[in-house]
Every structure is written in C-alpha cells, then in structure tokens.
GUKELO-164944 format. One record per residue: residue in three letters; x, y, z of N, C-alpha, C, O in turn. Coordinates in steps of 0.02 Angstrom, whole numbers, plus 50000, padded with zeros to 5 digits. Layout:
alaXYZXYZXYZXYZ;...
END
This chain:
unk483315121049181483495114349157483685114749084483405117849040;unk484335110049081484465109348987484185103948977484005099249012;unk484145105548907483885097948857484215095648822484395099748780;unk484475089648811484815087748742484355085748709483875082548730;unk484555088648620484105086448582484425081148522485025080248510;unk484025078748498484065074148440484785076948380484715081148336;unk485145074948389485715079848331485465078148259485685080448207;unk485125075148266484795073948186484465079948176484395081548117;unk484235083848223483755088648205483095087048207482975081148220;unk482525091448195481915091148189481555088448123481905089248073;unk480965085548111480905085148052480635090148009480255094248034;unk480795090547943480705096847920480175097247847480185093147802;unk479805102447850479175103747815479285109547779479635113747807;unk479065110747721478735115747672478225119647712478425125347720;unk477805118847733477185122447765477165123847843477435119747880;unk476805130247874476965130947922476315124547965475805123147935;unk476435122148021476275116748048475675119548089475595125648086;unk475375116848117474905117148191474375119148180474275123648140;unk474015116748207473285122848179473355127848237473665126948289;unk472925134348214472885138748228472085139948271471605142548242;unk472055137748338471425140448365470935147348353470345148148367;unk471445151948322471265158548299471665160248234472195157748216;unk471265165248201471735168548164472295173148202472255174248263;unk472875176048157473305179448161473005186148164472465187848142;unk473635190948206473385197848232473255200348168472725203348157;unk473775199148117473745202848042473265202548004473145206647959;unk472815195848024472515193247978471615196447995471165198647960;unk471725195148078471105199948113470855208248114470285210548123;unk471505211748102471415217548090471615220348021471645226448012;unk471735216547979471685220147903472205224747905472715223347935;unk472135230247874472635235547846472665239547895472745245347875;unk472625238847966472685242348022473205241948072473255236148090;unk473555245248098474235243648126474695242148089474695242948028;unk475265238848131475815233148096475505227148060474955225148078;unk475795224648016475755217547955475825211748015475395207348011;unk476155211248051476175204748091476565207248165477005211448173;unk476295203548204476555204548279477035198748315476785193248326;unk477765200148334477805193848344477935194548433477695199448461;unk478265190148468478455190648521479335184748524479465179448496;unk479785189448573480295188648562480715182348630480815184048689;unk480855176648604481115172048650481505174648669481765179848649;unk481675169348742482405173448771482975174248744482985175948685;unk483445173548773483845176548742484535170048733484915168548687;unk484435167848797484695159348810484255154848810484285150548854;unk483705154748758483405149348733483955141948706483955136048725;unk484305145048664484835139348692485665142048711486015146648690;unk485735136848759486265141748796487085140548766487255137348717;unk487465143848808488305142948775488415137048753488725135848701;unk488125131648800488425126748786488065120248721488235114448712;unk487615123848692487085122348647486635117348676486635111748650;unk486225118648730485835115548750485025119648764484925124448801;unk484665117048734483895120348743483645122748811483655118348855;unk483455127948828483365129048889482535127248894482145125348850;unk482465128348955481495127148971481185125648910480935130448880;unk481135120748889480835117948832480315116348872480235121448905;unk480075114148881479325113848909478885118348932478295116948943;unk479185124548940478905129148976478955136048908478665141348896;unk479365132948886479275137348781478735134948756478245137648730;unk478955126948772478085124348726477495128748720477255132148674;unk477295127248809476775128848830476705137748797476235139548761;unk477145141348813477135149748793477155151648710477105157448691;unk477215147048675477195144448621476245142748597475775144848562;unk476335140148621475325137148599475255143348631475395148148595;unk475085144748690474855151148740474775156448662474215157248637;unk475275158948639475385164248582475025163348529474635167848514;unk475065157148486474545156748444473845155948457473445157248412;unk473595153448531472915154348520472945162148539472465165248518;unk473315164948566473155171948564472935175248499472495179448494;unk473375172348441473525177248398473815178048365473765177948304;unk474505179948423475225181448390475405178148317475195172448303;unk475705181048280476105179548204476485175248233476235169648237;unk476965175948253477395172848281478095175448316478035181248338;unk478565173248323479095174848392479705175648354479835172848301;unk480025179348380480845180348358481415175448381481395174448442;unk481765173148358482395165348381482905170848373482975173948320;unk483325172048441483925176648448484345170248443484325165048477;unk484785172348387485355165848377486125169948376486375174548344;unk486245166848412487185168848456487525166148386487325161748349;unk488045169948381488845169248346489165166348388489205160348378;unk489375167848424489795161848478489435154048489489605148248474;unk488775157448527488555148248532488445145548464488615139648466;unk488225147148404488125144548337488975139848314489135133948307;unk489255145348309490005144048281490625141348317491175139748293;unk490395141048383490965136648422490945128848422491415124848427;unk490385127948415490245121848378489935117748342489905111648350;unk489655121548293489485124148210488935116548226488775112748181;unk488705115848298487915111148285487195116248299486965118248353;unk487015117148248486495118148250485895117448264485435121448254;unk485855109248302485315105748320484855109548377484245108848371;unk485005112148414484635116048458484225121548436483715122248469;unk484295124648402484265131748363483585128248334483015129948348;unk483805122548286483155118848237482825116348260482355113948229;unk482855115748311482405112348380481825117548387481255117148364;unk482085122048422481655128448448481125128248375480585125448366;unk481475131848336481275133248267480655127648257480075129648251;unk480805121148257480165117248234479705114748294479245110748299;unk479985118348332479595119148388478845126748392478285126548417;unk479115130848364478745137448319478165133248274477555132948279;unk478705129648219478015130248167477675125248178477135125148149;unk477865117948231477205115748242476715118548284476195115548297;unk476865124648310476175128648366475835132148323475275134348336;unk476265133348243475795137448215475995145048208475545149248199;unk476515146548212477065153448224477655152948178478045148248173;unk477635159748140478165160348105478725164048145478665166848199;unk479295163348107479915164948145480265172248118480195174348060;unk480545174748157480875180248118481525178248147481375176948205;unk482105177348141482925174948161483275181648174483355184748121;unk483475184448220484015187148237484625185048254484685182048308;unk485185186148214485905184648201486225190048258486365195748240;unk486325188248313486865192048358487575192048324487715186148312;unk488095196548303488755197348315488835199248382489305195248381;unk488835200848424489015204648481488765197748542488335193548529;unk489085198048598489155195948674488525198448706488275204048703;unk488295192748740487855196248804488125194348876488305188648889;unk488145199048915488185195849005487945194449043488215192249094;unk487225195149035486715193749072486195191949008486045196348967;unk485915184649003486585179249020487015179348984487065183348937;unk487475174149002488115175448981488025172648907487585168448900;unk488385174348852488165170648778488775176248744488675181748719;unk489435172648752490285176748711490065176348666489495174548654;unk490625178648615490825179748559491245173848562491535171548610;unk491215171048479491565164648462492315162848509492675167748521;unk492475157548530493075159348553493845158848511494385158948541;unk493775158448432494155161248426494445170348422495035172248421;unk493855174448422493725180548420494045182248494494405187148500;unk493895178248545494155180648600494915176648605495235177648657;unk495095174248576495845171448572496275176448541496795178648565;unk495925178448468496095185148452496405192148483496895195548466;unk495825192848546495535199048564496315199548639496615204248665;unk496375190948646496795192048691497565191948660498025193748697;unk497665190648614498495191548577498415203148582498745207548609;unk497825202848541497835210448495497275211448539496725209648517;unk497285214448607496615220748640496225226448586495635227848588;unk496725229148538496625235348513495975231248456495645235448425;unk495865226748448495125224148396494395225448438493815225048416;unk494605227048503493915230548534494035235048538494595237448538;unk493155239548548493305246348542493545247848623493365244348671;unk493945253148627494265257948675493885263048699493455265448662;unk493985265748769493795271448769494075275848781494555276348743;unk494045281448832494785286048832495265282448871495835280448864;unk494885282548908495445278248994495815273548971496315271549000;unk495595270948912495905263948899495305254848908495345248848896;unk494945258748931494655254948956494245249848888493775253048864;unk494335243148856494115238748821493195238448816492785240048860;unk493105236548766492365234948779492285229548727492435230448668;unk491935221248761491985215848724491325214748686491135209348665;unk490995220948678490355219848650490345215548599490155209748588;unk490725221848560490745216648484491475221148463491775224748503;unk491695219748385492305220048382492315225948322491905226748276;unk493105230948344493055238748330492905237048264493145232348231;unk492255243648238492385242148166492855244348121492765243548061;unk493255246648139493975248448112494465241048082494755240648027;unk494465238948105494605228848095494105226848023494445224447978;unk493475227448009493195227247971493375223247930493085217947922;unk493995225347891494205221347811494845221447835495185224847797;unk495135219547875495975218247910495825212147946495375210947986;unk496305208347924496615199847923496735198247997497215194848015;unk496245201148045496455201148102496165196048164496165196448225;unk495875190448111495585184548168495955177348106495705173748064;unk496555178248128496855170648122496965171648038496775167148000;unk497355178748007497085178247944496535178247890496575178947829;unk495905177147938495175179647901495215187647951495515189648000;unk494525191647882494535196247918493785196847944493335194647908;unk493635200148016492965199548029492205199347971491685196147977;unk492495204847911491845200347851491825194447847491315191147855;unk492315192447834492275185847810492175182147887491915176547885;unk492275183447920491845176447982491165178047998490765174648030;unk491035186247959490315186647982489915179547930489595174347940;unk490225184247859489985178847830489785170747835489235168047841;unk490475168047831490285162647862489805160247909489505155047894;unk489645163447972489115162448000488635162747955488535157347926;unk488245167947935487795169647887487745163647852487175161447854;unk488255159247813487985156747771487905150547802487355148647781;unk488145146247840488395142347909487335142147925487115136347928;unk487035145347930486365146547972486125146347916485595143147921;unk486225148547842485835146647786485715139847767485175137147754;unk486305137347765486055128047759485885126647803485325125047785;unk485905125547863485625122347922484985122247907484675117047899;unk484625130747899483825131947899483575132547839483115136247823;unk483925128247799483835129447711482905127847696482585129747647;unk482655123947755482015121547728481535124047776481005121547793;unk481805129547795481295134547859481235142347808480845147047809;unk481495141647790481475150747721480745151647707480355147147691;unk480645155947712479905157247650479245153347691478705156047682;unk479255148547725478625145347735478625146347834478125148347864;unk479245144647867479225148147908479665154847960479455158348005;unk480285154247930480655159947934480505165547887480655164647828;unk480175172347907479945174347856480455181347848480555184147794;unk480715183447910481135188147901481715185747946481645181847993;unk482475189447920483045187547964483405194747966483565198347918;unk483475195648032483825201048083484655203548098484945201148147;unk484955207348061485675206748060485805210648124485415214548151;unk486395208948142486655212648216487215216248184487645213748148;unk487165222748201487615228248180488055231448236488415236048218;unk488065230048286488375231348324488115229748415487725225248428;unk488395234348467488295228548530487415231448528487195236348498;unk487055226448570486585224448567486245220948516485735217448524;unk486535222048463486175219148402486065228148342485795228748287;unk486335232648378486125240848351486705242748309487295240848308;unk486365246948273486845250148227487175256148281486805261048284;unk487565256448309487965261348353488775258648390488985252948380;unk489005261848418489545260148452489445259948528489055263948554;unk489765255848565489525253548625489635260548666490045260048712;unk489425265348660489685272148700489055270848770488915275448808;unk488875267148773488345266648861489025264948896489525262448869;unk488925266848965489305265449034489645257349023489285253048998;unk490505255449050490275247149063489905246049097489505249649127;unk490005240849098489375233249150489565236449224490145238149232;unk489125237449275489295238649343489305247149370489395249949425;unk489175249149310489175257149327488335259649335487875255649327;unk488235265849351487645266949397487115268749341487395268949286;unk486535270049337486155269749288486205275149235486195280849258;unk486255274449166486435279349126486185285049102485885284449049;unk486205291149128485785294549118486315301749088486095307449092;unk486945300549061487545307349028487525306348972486965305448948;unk487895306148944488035307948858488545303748826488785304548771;unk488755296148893489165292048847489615294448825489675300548825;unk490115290048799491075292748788491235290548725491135284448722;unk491445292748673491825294448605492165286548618492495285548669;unk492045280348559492265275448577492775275148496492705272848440;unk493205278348527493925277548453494635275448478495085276748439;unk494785272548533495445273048561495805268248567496285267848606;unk495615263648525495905258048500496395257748447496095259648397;unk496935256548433497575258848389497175259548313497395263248270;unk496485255048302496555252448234496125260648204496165264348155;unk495765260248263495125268048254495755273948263495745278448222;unk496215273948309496675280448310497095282448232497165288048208;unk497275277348210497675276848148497125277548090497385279948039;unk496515276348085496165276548051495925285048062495705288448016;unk496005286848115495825294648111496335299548092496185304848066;unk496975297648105497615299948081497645301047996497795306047964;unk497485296147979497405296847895497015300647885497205306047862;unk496315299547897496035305947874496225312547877496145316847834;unk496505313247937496475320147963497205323247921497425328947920;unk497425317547890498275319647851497845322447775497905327347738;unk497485317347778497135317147695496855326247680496985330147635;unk496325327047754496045332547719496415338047753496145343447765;unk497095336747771497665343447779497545345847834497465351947833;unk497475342247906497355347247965497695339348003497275336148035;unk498375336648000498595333448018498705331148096498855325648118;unk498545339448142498325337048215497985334548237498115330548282;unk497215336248208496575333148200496695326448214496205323448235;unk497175323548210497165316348195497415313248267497415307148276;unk497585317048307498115313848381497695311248397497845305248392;unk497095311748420496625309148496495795311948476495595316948447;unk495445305848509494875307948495494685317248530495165321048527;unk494145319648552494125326348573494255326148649494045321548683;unk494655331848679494795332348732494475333448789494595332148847;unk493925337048750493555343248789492925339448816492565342448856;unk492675329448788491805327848776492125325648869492685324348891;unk491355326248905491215323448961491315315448975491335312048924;unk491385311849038491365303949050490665303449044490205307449053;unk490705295549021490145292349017489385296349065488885297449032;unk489375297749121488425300949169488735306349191488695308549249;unk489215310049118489095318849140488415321849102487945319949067;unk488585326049123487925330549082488305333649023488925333349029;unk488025337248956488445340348933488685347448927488795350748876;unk488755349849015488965353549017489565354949065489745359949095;unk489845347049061490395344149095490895345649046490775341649001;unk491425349549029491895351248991491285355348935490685356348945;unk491775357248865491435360748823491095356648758490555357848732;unk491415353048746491255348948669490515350348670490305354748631;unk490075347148711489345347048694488885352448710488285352548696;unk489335358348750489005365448765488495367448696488655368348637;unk487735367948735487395371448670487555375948634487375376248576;unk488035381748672488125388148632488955387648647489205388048703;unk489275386648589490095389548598490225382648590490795381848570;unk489815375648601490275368848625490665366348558490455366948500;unk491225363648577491595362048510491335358548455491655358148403;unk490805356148463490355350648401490255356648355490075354648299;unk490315363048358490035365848298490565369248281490415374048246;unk491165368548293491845370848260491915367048210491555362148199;unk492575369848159492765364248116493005357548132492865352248104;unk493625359448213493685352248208493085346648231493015340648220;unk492665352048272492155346648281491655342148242491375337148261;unk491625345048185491355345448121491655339148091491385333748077;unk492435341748084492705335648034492835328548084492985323148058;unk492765329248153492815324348208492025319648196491915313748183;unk491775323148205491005319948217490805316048135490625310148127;unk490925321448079490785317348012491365310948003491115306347971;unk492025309548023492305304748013492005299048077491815293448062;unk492005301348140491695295448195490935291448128490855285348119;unk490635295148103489855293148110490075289948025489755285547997;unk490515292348004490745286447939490955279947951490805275347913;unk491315279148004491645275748003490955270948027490855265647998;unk490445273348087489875268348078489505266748023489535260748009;unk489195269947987488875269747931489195264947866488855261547827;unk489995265547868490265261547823490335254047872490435249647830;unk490325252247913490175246447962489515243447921489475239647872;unk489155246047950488335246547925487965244247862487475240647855;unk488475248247808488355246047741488625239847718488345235847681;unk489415239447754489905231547740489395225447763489265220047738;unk489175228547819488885220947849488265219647802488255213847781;unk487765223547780486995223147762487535220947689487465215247665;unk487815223747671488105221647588488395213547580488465209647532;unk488495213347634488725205147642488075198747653488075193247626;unk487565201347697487155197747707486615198347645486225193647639;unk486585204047597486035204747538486565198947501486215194647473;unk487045198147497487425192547454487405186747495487845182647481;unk487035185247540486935178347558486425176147560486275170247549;unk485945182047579485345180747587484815184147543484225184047560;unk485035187447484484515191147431484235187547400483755189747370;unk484405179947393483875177147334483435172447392483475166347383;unk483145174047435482895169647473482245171147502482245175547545;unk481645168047484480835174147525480835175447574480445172847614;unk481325180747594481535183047681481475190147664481575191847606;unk481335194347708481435201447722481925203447788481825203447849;unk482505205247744483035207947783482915215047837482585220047821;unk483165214347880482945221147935483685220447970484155216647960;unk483545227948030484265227548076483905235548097483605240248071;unk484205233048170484025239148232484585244748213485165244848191;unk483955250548240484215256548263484175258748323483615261148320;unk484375259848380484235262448420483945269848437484145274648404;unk483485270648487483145277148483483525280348545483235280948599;unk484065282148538484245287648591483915292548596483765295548544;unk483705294548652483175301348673483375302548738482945305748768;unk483755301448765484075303748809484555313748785484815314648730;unk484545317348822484645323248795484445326048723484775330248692;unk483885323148705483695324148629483305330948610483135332348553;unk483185335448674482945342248686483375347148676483185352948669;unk484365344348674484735349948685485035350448595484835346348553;unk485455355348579485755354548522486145350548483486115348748424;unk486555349248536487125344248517486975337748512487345334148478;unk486345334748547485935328948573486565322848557486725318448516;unk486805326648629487585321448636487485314148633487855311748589;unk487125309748664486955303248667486955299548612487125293648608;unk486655305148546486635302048507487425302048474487745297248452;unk487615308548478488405307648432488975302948444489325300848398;unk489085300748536489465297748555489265289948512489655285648491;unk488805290248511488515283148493488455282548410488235277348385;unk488625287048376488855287348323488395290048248488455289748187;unk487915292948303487445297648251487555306148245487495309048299;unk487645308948205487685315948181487055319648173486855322348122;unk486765319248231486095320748206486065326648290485945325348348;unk486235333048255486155339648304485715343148258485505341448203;unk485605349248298485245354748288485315357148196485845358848170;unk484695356748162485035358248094485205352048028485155352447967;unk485425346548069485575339948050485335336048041485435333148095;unk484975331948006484535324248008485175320048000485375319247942;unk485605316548064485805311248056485835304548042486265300148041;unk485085305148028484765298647993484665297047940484475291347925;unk484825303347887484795302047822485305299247775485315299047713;unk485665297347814486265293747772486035288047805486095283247767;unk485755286147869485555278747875485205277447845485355272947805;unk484685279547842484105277947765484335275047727484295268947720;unk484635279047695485015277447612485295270547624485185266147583;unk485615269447671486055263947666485485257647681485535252447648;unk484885258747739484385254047703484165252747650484075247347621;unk484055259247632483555259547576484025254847499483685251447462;unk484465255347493484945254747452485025245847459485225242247413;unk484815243547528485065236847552484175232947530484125227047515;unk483815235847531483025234647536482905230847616482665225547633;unk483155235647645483155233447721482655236247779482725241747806;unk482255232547792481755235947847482115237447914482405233047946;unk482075244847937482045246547983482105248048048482085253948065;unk482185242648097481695238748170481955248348228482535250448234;unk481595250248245481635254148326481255253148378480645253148385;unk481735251948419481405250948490481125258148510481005263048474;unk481065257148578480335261548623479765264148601479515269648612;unk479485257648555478535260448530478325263748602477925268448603;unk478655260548672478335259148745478455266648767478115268548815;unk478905271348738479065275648788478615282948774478375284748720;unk478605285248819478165294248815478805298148831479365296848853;unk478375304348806479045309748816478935313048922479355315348960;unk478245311748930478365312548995478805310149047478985313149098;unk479025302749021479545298849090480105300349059480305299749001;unk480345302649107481115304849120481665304749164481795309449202;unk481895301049161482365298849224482825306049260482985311349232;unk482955303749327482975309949336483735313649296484225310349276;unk483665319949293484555322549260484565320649180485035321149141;unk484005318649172484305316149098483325319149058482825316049072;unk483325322949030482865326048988482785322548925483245322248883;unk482095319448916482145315048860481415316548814480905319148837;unk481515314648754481035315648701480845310248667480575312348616;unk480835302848665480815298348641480335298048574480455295448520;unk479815301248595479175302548527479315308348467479065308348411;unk479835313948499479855317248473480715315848407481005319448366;unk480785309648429481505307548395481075300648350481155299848290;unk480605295948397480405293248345480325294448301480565291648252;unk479755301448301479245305748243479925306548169479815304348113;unk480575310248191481045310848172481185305148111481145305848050;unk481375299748150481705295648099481325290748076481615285748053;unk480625291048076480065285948066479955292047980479925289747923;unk479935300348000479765302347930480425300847879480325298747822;unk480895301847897481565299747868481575293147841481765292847783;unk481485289347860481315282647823480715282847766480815280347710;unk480285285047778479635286147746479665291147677479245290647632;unk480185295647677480515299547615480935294747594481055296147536;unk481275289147611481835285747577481435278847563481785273947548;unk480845278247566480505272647567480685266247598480465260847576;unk481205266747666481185262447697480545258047741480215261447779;unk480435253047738479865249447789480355250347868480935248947881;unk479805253347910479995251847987479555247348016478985246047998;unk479965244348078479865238248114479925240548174480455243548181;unk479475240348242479545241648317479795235448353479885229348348;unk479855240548390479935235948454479845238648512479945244648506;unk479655236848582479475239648648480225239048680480635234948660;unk480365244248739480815246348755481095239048817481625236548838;unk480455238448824480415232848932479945230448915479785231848857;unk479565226448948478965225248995478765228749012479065231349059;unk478015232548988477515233349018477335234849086476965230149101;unk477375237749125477295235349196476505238549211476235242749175;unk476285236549254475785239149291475465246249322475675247849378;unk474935250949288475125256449333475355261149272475175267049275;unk475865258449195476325260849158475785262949076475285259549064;unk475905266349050475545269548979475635265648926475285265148875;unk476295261848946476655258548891475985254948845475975256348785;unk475795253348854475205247348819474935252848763474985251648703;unk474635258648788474175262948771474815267748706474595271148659;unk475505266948720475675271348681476015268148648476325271648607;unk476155261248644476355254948574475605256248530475575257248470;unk475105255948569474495257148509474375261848478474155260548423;unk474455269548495474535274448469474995273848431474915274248369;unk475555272848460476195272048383475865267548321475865269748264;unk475545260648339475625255048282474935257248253474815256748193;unk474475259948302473865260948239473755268948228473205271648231;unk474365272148214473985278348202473845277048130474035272248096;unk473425283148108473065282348048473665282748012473645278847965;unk474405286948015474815287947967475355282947982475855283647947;unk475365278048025475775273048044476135268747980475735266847937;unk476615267647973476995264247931477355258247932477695255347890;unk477145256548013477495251148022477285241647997476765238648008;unk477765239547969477745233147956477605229748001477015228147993;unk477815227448051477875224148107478085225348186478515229448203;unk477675220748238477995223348305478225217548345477825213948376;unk478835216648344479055212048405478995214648468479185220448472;unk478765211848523478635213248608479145208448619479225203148590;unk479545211348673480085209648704480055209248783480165214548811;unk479945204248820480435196148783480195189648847480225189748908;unk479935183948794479565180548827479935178348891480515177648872;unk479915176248980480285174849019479685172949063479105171949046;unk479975172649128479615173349199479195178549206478605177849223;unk479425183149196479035190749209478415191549153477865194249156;unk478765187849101478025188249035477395184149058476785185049053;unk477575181749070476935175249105476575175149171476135171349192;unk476975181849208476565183349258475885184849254475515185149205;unk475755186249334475205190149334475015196349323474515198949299;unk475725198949355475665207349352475685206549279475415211849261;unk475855202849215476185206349142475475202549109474945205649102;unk475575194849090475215190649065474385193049048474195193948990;unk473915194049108473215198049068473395206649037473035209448995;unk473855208949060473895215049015474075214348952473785218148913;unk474595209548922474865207948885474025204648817473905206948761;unk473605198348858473365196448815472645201848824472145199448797;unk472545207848853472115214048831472205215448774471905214348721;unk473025220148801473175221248740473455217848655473705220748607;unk473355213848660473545208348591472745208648563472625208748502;unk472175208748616471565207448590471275214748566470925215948517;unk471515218948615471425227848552471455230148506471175234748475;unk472175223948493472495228548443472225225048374472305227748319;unk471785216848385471555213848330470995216148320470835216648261;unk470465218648378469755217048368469715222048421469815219048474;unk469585229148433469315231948491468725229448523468685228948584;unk468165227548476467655226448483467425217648512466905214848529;unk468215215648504468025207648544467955206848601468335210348634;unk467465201848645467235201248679467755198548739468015193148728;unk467915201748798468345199248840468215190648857468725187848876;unk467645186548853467695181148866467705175748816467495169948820;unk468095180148751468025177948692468495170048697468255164448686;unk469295171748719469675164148721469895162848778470445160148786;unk469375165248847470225162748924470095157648949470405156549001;unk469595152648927469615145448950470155142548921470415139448967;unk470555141548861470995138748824471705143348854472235140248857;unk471705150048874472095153348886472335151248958472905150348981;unk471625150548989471755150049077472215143349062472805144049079;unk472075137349037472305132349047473045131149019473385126349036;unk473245135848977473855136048952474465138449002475035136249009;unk474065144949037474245147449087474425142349129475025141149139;unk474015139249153473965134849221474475128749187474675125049233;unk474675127149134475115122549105475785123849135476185120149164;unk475795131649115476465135349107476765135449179477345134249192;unk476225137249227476465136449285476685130749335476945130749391;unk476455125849291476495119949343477075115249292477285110049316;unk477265117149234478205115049269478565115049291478755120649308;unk478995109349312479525108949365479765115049359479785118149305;unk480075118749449480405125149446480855127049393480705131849358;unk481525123049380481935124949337481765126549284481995131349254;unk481245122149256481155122549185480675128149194480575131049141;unk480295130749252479965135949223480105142449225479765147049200;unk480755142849263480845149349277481445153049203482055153449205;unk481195154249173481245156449096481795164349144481815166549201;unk482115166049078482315172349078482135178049085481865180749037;unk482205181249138481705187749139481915193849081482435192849050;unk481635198349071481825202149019482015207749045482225212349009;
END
C-alpha cells in the first residue's frame, strides 16, 4: 500500500525525538565493537512515484529497533525518484518518522538504478541515454548497462548541456535544503553512491537474467566515450595500438580465468606491459570517478556535523588466484604483489571519508561452487590498508542471516575483535524476511550480544513480543515490506 503524505512535510526539531525504552547499542557496550549500529530500510521505502510505502508496518519496525537498541536505520534515497520531481515530502516523512522513535539516520544518496524494485535513474538521464547509448557503460558484445552512467562522461556536457557533476551536484545540494534541519541532531552521517549498487566499481557482474555469478566478470570500456579515452592515453605514452579495444584475450562474464589467457596465473597477459598499462589506465579512470564525486560532495557537504562515507565492495570471489580477476574487471588493481587499495585509501583519506564494506557475514569456508573465495582473507587486506592511511571503516552484512548460517557469529568476530576498527554497522535490510520468524529472534539475540553478553534473555520480549505481534497484524499490503 502507498501513502500520501502531507507536502508540507513533517514537523521539524533540533533534537532527536522519542524516548528511548533502552539505551543505544553504542552507548551499552562502551569502547567495544562498532560506535553505533544501524539497520537499513528498504529500498522502496518511498517508491518511483514518491509515495511512502508500508508506513505502518515501518512504524511499528521502527519502535521494534529502538527498544531493541539499535542507533538507528539507514534512508536509501533515489536520484531519479528525488529529482524527477524535486518533492521531497516523502523522504521527510520517513526521516521524522526515525527521530520520533528515537533513531538516528544515516542517508544514502543512490546515483545508480535499481530493478528489483524498480527505482530509474532521473528521466532526463534516460532521455539522454536514449539520443547518446555510448553514456552507459558497454561491454564487449555491445551490450549497454543502465546501472549508472560511464564514468568517462564525467565532466562532458552530455545531459542537456550540464555535465553529470554538475547534476550530481545538484541533487546533493537539492537534499541539503530539504533536510537542512535534520543535520547534526538527527542525520548523523550521509552515504555517497559511487557507482552501480551504490560501490565504488564498474558494473562488470553478469546483466539482469543471467545465471548466478560465479567467473571473473567482463572489462566494462566499450562505450565510444571510455574507447577514445583509452586511445589518448595509449597515443600519450607512445604505444598507440594499445589504444584499439579493450583486451582480447579476458574471459565472458561465468568463465573461469582460465578461459582465454589474460587472467592465466602463470604467462596470463595481466602481467605483460600491455597488461600493465591496460589495467593501470581501466582502475584510473575509476579512482578519478571516485575522487570527482567525494570532491564534489566535501564541497556541499563539508561544513555540516555529518560524517561522509561511500562503499567498497569486497570481491572475494577468485581472491586465492594471482590475477584475482573479479576484482580487476571491476576496476581494482589489486593482484599478486599489488595492494590495489592503496590508492583508494588515499582518495578517502584525503576526502576525510569513512570507509563502509560489505560481507562482515561471510567466512572463507562458503564457497559457491566453481568459484574459490576468501572473503576474510581480502577483508583482513583492505581493513589494514585503511588503518595505515587512517581511514575510519564502516560494515555492512552481505544478506540476511539465515538459519543453520555462522553469519551472526562472524559479524561479531569481525565488529568486536580486540583490534577491530570499525565505526559502525549497518544490517541489511529491514523487509518481510527481517521480521520473520526464521530471522527476527536471531536478529534480536544477536543485537543483545553484541551490547551486553551478560544480559538476561528475558530482559525486553514482552515490549518486543508485542511490537512483533503489531507488525504482524497489518493489513497484508502494508505489511508485506520488501524482502532483502
């Protein structure tokens, strides 16, 4: 069910609202773990058409969280639904819907499309996209990808005469007045989206409809603006062939990499020169993405009591072999020999930008099949890499939890080891499935571990049971929330 809300907006306060049946996780466990825990709304909390989804059934999961505990919840806010029709009333809805339960907010700014559910990119971006295809990234085949838009376009006049900075901007600043009186008291950090998913990488996963990903992903440059942009270089530093076509030799999207040669451990072209000067221009051209965008948003948002952050993704998929292809297609340089992360650092570190990586949830034991993975052993990686550049890191869980699964047991090992560094943990992502049975008592175990080992299991589930029993007995539509 949608809601229309008040276009006046919510009314708006200096202080965060609600009382608090409990203290906060941060506040219960002291200098142990993460600084604050939040939990992450859906994703079509409000939808394309700017209308509030299950508001009643947020409420309720809303109170549910603070008597838990929780710090508070993450507000995923769309570029398309924000800017197509620049009302914000829904968004401020949710939002003062947070701080009267008593929950602070952390804001994530999507650039990029989702399909499930559906939530485009602005539609002039796709009016754009349909004059000029070549502003998304390409892959070899030709094949488009509408994630988000090539960063090769970057600072080129190529949406109606603005150039994508400048409409990032605008958004950016577009969401600054709106929430001008949510800063500091209850928005306490805001989330930039660097690319599709919200990650600093290039959309190199399978499209939508292909079988589960378990290869090394495809070299995403084949868009005129990324081909011409590799042409120059390759003129600049005098090896002018270099410049025709991305590499010939890398595998399709769920090969292995020992499907053609590029990613061969021994002999594969990544450790030639041209592979060399191929791979350091692909992973510039992200990194300078990376820095444009965080350099734009520290100028909108640096004088404001917010702590800026933005995802990395933890590829660990082939992260055992040399070439640890998954990660290069996707636009990290980080093989055998290499810390490809140390130029991401810097460019946090430089931005005063925390961090965020997903799979606190994952072990290096599960492994899908064909695909050999190290997830802990890549965390370990770029968690010390940050920690030499004095970046703050921020988690996040990979899924849901399921039943039967370690996941619980190895978000706590990550967030409280004794040498843990992390700021904060968003759990992803409140829906149907969060509020179950199978998820819901594992979920509030673990929230109560991680404050107080020593608290008493019948410490809050009369207030809990009944929140529960709230949650469930709204009308179907409104309760059946987004699964994650």
């Amino acid at each position: 069910m949608e809601e229309a809300v008040d276009s006046g907006g919510p009314p708006r306060s200096h202080s965060v609202g609600g009382g608090r049946g409990r203290e906060s996780i941060a506040a219960q466990k002291g200098k142990a773990g993460p600084g604050r825990l939040y939990v992450g709304l859906p994703l079509d909390v409000v939808s394309r058409r700017q209308r509030r989804h299950h508001g009643k059934a947020i409420a309720a999961g809303l109170r549910a969280l603070a008597l838990l505990g929780v710090d508070g919840v993450e507000l995923p806010i769309s570029w398309g639904v924000a800017m197509d029709s620049g009302d914000w009333s829904s968004y401020l809805a949710v939002a003062a819907m947070a701080r009267d339960a008593g929950l602070r907010l952390r804001v994530s700014l999507h650039l990029h499309c989702h399909r499930r559910p559906r939530l485009p990119l602005p539609k002039s971006v796709d009016s754009a996209a349909a004059t000029d295809p070549d502003i998304l990234f390409t892959d070899r085949a030709g094949r488009r990808r509408a994630d988000c838009l090539s960063f090769a376009v970057d600072d080129l006049p190529v949406l109606d005469g603005r150039t994508p900075m400048e409409a990032y901007e605008e958004f950016f600043r577009s969401f600054r007045l709106a929430f001008a009186d949510f800063f500091g008291s209850v928005i306490t950090d805001i989330t930039i989206g660097l690319g599709p998913n919200g990650e600093l990488r290039y959309p190199s996963f399978p499209p939508t409809g292909s079988n589960r990903f378990t290869g090394v992903g495809e070299f995403q440059c084949y868009d005129k603006y990324m081909l011409a942009d590799l042409k120059r270089h390759a003129e600049e530093t005098g090896s002018p062939l270099w410049g025709l076509s991305g590499p010939h030799d890398a595998p399709g999207y769920n090969q292995s990499p020992d499907f053609g040669n590029f990613f061969k451990d021994h002999g594969g072209s990544w450790e030639t020169p041209y592979g060399q000067f191929f791979l350091s221009w692909y992973t510039g051209k992200l990194l300078s993405h990376g820095d444009g965008l965080l350099s734009v948003a520290s100028e909108v948002f640096g004088d404001l009591p917010v702590a800026l952050s933005a995802k990395v993704p933890l590829l660990h998929c082939w992260h055992d072999t040399r070439s640890r292809p998954s990660q290069l297609t996707a636009g990290f340089y980080n093989t055998d020999g290499r810390d490809g992360y140390e130029d991401v650092a810097k460019i946090f570190a430089k931005h005063s930008s925390t961090m965020i990586i997903p799979g606190m949830d994952l072990t290096d034991g599960e492994q899908p099949s064909g695909c050999p993975v190290l997830p802990q052993s890549l965390l370990s990686q770029v968690m010390g890499t940050c920690k030499r550049h004095g970046v703050k890191v921020a988690g996040e869980n990979s899924s849901l939890v399921r039943v039967g699964t370690a996941g619980f047991t190895k978000i706590k090992e990550n967030v409280l080891a004794e040498k843990s560094t992390l700021d904060s943990l968003t759990y992803h992502r409140m829906g149907a499935e969060f509020f179950s049975p199978d998820h819901w008592p594992l979920f509030t175990e673990f929230i109560r571990s991680m404050a107080q080992p020593e608290m008493e299991k019948d410490d809050i589930p009369s207030n809990l049971e009944r929140l529960s029993l709230s949650i469930n007995s709204v009308p179907g539509n409104d309760r059946e929330l987004q699964s994650a």
